[in-house]
C-alpha positions, -999 to +999 in steps of 0.1 A: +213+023-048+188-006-049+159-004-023+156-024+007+131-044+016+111-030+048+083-053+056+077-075+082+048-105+087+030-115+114+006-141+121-034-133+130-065-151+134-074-155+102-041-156+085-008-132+081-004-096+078+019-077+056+030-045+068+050-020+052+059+012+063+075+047+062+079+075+079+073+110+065+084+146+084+050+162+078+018+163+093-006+136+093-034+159+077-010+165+050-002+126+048-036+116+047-043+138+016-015+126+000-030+088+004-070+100+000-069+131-027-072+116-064-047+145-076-019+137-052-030+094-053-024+099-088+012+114-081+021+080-070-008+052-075-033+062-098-061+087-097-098+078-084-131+089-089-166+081-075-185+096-040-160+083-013-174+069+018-176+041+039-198+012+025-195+032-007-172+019-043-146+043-060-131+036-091-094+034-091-070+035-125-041+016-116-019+039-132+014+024-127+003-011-138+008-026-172-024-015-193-035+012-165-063-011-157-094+009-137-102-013-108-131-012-084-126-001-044-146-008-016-143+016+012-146-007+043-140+024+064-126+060+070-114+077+097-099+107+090-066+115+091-059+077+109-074+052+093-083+042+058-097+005+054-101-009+018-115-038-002-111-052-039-121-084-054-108-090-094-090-116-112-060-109-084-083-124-059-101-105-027-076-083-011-082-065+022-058-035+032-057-005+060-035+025+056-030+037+095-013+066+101-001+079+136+021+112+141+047+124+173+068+149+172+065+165+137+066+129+120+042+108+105+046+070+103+021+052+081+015+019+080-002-002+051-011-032+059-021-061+036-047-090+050-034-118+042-052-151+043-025-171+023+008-162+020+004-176-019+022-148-041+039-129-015+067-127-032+048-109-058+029-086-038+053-077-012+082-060-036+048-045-056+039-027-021+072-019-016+077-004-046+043+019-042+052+036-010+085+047-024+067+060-049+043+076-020+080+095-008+095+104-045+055+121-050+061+141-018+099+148-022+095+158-056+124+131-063+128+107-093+104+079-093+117+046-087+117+018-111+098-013-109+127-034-119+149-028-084+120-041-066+107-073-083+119-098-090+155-084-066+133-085-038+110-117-042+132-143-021+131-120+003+092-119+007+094-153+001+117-161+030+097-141+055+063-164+044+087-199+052+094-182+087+062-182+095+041-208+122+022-232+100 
């Protein structure tokens, strides 16, 4: 079964934001491990390593990208077990992200939210987020691992599409 895509845009201030979510029957201390703890991030994004605190830089090895590429992190802020806000500038350009996590009633939704100034290459990044947080519920369900190649490029029109229905 092919994965659908779940994301939505909406306009801000100073541009678009690109939220994805999913919804997890746990916790929210045990989510926010599984999003902050380098031996469960590395279940499903890549492990990091470094003193972790606000105004503070962590390493992160992009584990699931071509050439496992270790990547700087800013940690723009942490509030424990809510809100994680993050920072990285490379050759991909500076990207600005949140994770915000909420719980009722013995679930816990969490939200990642991409920045966006431009929506330039969302039809790249959206499938690639996508694609992360189901790897965020194989980690935790113990299931397979999806593959890279049901997301992008099956899911890059519709990324695309959601950046033409946008205000200019």
């Amino acid at each position: 079964m092919k994965p659908t895509p779940s994301a939505r845009l909406t306009s801000t201030a100073d541009g678009h934001d690109l939220i994805v979510t999913r919804s997890f029957r746990a916790p929210i201390g045990d989510v926010w491990a599984s999003v902050t703890e380098p031996e469960r991030t590395a279940l499903w994004f890549g492990p990091w390593e470094g003193d972790a605190a606000p105004g503070r830089t962590v390493r992160v090895r992009m584990a699931y990208e071509e050439g496992e590429a270790w990547t700087e992190v800013r940690i723009d802020a942490c509030e424990p077990p809510r809100r994680l806000a993050v920072s990285t500038s490379d050759d991909a350009g500076d990207w600005h992200m949140e994770l915000r996590l909420s719980e009722s009633a013995g679930t816990t939704e969490l939200q990642l939210v991409h920045h966006l100034t431009t929506t330039k290459g969302i039809g790249e990044i959206g499938p690639g987020w996508e694609y992360y947080l189901d790897m965020l519920v194989a980690s935790r369900d113990g299931t397979r691992a999806p593959s890279f190649d049901d997301y992008y490029p099956a899911q890059q029109a519709h990324f695309e599409s959601l950046a033409d229905q946008q205000p200019l």
